[in-house]
C-alpha positions in Angstrom: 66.7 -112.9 -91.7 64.5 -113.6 -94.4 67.4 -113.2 -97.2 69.5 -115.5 -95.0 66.7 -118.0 -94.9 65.5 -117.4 -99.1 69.5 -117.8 -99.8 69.8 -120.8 -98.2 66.6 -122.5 -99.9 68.1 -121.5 -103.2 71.5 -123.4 -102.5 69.7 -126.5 -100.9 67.1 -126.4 -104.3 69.6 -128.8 -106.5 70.6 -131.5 -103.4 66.7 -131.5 -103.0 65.8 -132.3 -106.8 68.7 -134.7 -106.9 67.5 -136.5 -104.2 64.2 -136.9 -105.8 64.9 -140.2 -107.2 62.7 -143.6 -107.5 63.6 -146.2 -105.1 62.7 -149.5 -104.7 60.4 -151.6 -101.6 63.7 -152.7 -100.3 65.7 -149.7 -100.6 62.5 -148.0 -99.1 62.4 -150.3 -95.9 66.0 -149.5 -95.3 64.9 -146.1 -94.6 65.0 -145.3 -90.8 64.4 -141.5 -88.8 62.0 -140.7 -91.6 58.8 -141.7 -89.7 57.4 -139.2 -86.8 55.0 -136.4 -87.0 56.4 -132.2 -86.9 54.0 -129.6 -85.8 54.1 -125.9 -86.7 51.5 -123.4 -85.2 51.2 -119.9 -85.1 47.8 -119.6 -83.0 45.8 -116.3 -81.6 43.4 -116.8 -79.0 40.8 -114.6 -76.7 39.6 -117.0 -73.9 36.7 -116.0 -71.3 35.4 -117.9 -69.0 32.3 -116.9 -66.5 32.7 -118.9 -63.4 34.9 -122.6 -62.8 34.7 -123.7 -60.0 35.3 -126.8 -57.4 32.3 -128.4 -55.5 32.1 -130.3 -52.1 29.0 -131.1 -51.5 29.3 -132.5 -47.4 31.6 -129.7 -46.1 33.6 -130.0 -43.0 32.1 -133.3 -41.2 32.9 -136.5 -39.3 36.5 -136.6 -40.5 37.2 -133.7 -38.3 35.1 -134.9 -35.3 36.4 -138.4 -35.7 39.5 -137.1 -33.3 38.6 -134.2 -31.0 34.6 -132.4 -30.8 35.6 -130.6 -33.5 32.2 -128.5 -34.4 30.7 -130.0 -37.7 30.0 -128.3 -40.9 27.9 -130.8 -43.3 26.8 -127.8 -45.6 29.7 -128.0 -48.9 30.8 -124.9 -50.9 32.1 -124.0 -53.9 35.7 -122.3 -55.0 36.5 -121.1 -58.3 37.4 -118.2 -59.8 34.6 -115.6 -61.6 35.2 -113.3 -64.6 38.8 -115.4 -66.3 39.7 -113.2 -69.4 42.7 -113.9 -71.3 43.7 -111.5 -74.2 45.5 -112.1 -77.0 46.9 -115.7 -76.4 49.3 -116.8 -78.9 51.5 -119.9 -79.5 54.3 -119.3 -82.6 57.5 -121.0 -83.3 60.8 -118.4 -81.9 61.7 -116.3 -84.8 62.4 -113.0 -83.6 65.8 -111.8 -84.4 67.1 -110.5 -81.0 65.5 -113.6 -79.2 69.4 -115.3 -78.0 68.1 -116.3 -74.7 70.3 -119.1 -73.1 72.3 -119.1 -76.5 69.4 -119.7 -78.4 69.4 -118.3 -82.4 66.9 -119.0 -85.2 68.8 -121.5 -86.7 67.8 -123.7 -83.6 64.3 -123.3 -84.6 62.8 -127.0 -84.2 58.8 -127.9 -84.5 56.6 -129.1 -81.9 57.4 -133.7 -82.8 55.8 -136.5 -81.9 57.7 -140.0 -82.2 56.9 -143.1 -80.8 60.3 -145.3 -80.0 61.5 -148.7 -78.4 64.1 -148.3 -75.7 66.6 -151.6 -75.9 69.7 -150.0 -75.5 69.8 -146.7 -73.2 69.5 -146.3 -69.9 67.1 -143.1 -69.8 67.2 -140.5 -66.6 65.6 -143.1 -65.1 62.3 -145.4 -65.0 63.6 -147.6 -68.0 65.7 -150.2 -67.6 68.2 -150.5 -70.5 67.5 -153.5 -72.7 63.9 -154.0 -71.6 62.4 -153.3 -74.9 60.1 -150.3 -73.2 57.9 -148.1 -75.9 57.3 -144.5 -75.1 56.0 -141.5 -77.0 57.9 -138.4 -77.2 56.7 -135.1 -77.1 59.3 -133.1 -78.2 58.2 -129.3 -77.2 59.5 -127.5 -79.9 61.1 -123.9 -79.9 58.1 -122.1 -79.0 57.5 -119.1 -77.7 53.8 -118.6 -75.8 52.4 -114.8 -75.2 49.8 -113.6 -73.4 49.0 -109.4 -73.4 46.9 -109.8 -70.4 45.1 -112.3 -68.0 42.5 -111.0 -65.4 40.3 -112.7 -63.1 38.5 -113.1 -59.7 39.1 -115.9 -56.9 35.6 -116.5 -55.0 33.7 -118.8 -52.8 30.0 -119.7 -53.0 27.2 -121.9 -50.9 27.0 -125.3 -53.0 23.9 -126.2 -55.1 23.0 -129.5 -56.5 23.7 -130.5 -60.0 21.5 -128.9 -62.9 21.6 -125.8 -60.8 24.0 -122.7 -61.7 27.0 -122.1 -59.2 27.2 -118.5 -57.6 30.4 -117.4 -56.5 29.4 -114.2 -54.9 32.3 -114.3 -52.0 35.0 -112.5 -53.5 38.7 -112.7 -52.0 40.4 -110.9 -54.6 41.7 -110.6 -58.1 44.6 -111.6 -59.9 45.9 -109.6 -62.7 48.8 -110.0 -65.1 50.2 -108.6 -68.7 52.7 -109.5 -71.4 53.8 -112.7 -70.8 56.4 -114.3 -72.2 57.4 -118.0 -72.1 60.5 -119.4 -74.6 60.7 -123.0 -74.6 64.1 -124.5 -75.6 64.1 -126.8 -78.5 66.0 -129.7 -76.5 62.4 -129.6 -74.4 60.6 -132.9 -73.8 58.3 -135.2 -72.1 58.2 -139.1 -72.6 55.2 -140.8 -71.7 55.3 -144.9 -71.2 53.9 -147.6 -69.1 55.6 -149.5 -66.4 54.8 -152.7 -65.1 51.6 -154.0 -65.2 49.3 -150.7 -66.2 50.2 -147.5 -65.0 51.3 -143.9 -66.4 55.3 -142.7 -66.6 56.6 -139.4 -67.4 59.9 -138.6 -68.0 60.8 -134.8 -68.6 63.3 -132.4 -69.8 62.0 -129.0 -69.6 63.5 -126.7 -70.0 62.4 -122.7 -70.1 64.9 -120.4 -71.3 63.0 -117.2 -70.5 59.7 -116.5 -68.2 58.3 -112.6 -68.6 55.9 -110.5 -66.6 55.3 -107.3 -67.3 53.7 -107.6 -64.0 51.3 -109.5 -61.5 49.4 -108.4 -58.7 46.5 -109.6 -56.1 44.3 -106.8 -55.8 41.2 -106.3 -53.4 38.6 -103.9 -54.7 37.1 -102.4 -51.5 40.6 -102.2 -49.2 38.9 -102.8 -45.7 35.6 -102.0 -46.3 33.3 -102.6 -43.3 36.4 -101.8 -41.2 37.5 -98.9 -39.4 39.0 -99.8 -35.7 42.1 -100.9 -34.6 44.3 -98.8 -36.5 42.0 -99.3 -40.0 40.5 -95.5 -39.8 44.8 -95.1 -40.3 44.6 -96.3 -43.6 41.5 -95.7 -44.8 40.7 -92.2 -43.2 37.4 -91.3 -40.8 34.2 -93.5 -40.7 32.1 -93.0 -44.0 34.7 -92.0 -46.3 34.9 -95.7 -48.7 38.0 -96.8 -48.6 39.6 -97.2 -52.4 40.7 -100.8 -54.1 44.7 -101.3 -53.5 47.0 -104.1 -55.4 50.3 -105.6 -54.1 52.7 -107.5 -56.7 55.5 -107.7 -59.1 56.8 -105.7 -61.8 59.3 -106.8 -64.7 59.7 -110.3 -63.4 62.3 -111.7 -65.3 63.7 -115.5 -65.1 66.8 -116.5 -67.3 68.9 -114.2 -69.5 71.0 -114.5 -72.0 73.4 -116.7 -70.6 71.0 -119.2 -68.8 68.1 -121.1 -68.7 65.6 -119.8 -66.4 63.5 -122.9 -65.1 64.9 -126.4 -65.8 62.6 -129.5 -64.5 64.1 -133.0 -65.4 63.1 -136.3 -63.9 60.6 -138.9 -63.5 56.7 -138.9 -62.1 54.3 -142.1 -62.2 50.5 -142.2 -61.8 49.2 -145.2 -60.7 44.8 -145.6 -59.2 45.0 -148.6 -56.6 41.6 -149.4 -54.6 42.2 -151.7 -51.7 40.0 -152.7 -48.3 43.5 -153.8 -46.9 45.5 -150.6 -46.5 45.7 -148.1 -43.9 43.9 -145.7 -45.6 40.6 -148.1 -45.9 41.2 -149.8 -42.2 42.2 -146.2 -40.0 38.7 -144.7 -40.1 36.8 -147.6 -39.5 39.4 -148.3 -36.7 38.8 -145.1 -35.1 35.5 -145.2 -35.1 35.7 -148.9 -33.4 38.1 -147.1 -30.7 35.2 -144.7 -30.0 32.1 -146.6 -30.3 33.8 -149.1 -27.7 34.2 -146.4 -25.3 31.5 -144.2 -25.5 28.9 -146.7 -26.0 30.2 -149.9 -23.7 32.8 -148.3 -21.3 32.0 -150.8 -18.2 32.4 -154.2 -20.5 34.1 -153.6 -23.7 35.1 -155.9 -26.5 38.3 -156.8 -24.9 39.0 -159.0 -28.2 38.0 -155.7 -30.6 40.1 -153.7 -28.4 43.2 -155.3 -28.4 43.0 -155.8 -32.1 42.7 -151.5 -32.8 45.3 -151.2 -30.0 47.6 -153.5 -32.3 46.7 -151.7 -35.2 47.9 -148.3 -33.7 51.0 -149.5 -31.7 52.1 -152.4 -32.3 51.8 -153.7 -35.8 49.7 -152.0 -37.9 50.6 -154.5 -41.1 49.2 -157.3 -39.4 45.8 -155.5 -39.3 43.6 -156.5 -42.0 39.8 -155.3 -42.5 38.4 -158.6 -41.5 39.7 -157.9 -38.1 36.8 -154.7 -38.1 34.3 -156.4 -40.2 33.6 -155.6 -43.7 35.3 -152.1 -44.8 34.7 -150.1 -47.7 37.2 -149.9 -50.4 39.2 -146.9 -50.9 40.7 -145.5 -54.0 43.5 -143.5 -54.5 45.4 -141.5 -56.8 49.3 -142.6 -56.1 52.2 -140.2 -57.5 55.5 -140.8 -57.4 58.6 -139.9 -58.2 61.0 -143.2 -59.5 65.0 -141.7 -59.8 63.7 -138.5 -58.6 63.1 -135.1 -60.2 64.5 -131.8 -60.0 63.5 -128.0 -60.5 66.0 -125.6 -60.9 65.7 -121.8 -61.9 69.0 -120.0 -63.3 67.9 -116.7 -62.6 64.9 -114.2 -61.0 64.7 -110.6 -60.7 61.5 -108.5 -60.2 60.1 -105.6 -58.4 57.6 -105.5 -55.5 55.5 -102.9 -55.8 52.0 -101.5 -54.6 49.5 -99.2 -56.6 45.7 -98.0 -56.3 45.3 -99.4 -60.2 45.9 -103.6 -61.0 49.0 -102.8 -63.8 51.5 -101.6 -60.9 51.6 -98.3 -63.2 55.1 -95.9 -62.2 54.3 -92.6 -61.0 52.8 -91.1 -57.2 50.0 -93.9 -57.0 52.7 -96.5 -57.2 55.6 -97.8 -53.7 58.2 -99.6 -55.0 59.0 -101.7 -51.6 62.1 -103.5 -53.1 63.9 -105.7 -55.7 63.5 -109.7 -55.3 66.7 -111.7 -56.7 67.3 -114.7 -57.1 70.2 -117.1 -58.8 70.2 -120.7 -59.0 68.3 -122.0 -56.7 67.4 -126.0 -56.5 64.9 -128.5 -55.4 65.4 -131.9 -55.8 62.7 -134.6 -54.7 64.6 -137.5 -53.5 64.1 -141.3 -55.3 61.3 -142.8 -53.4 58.9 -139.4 -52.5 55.1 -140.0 -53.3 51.7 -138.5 -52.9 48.5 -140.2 -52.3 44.7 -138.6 -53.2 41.8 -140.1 -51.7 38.3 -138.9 -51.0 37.4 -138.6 -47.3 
């Protein structure tokens, strides 16, 4: 490969010095495609990470008991993960010689870009109109390949503390354990970010994966069923007193795409958008609910006729024509909205893997090791439809 790539340099050499020719300011602004940034890495990483974690500081409260006596839990928690090693992390452009996944070769090998356009004349996947004169930056992925030799770490829960004191996750569920991973990004791969109306955050994406490797994965639990030793444990784990030894359950050898196809493939649109309102449902319902109750439980013999019609309309009849002065003054509410304008889809080529179960985390072959079964998997396709969204709101 290397001759192939020094013989070609040698034969480009002349067109290169020949080009290398003064030009004027005005045969310089005819110049277009020349502007744009290209990014090469070839990066090795260790990362460790002690605990991250996830705080709520007010538990499981009044949102619960707001529709049923649900029991209340006002004390928050923490969960996070403990111990996050990852080993040999590395980030290169695709250059080895047998890598022809999904018809791929070297001589597709493209940088990581950035370029910044104008868009009056297409009409993209979707989200820009054609001729509207939208700007977007484009991330074009590059050929890259990303490696990992080995990723370990612990998923845990803790009690929460305030702020300035150290989390403790010392509730272990289990550990998740993986080795030689593989991603190969295809060099067609990107993601165009731009603004629609008013102020708000598009993405359009073409991403495509021609090849995802596992060496393997698996969820382990370090003590089996420690503690336990009725109904039908003392099976698996032997008589009382005798500790019962960690087991793992996962995959070996996951594979997704080959040679001949992609193995993941997401294209389509998602926007962001933070709206805060008093007026929408999400702002009006609890403070409804709790109007429904406190006229019941605290004035059943003469209630608010007036107040009660108005939350009956709210929940039956119209809830649009329901605004917060109707309850009094309401808190605001904000919330995260995604959506998906034109639709996106997610599609994988092809999946094959083993299941297996071991006594040690790397699924090793050999008497410790059940091989349960093969998973397979070909073309299979999820499409969310024009229209789909998801709020996220405190509570």
């Amino acid at each position: 490969m290397k001759r192939v790539l020094t013989f070609l340099a040698i034969m480009l050499l002349p067109l290169s010095v020949w080009a290398m020719t003064p030009v004027t300011d005005s045969d310089l602004a005819d110049v277009t495609g020349q502007a744009g940034v290209n990014i090469n890495a070839d990066l090795t990483m260790d990362i460790n990470i002690g605990t991250m974690a996830w705080g709520d500081d007010d538990g499981v409260s009044d949102y619960w008991t707001t529709y049923v006596a649900f029991p209340e839990y006002p004390d928050g928690g923490f969960v996070g993960v403990n111990g996050l090693f990852l080993d040999d992390l590395q980030i290169r452009a695709r250059t080895e010689v047998d890598d022809n996944f999904n018809g791929y070769s070297t001589f597709g090998l493209k940088p990581i870009t950035i370029d910044v356009a104008t868009d009056t004349v297409y009409d993209a996947i979707a989200g820009r109109a054609a001729g509207t004169g939208t700007t977007f930056v484009r991330f074009g992925l590059g050929a890259l390949q990303i490696s990992l030799t080995s990723m370990t770490l612990d998923i845990a829960l803790g009690d929460y503390v305030a702020a300035g004191n150290a989390v403790v996750l010392d509730q272990s569920m289990g550990s998740v354990n993986l080795s030689d991973m593989d991603i190969y990004i295809n060099p067609l791969a990107y993601v165009d970010i731009y603004s629609h109306t008013g102020q708000g955050v598009n993405f359009t994406m073409n991403v495509i994966i021609d090849r995802f490797e596992l060496g393997y994965v698996s969820w382990g639990d370090s003590d089996g069923v420690a503690g336990y030793d009725t109904d039908g444990a003392e099976w698996i784990t032997g008589p009382s007193g005798i500790a019962p030894e960690a087991g793992y359950v996962g995959l070996n050898g996951l594979a997704l795409g080959d040679a001949d196809d992609y193995g993941i493939a997401i294209t389509g649109n998602v926007a962001i958008d933070v709206v805060s309102s008093t007026a929408g449902i999400y702002a009006i319902l609890p403070y409804a609910l709790e109007s429904w109750r406190g006229e019941a439980a605290y004035n059943p013999l003469n209630p608010d006729t007036t107040r009660l019609a108005v939350i009956y309309n709210f929940f039956a009849a119209d809830p649009t024509a329901v605004t917060s002065t109707d309850f009094g003054p309401v808190p605001s509410i904000t919330a995260v909205h995604i959506s998906f304008p034109g639709g996106m889809n997610v599609n994988i080529g092809a999946l094959r893997s083993q299941v297996a179960i071991s006594n040690v985390p790397n699924l090793a072959a050999g008497l410790e090791t059940g091989v349960m079964g093969d998973i397979y998997l070909q073309q299979m396709g999820i499409s969310i439809a024009d229209g789909s969204w998801v709020d996220i709101w405190a509570h």
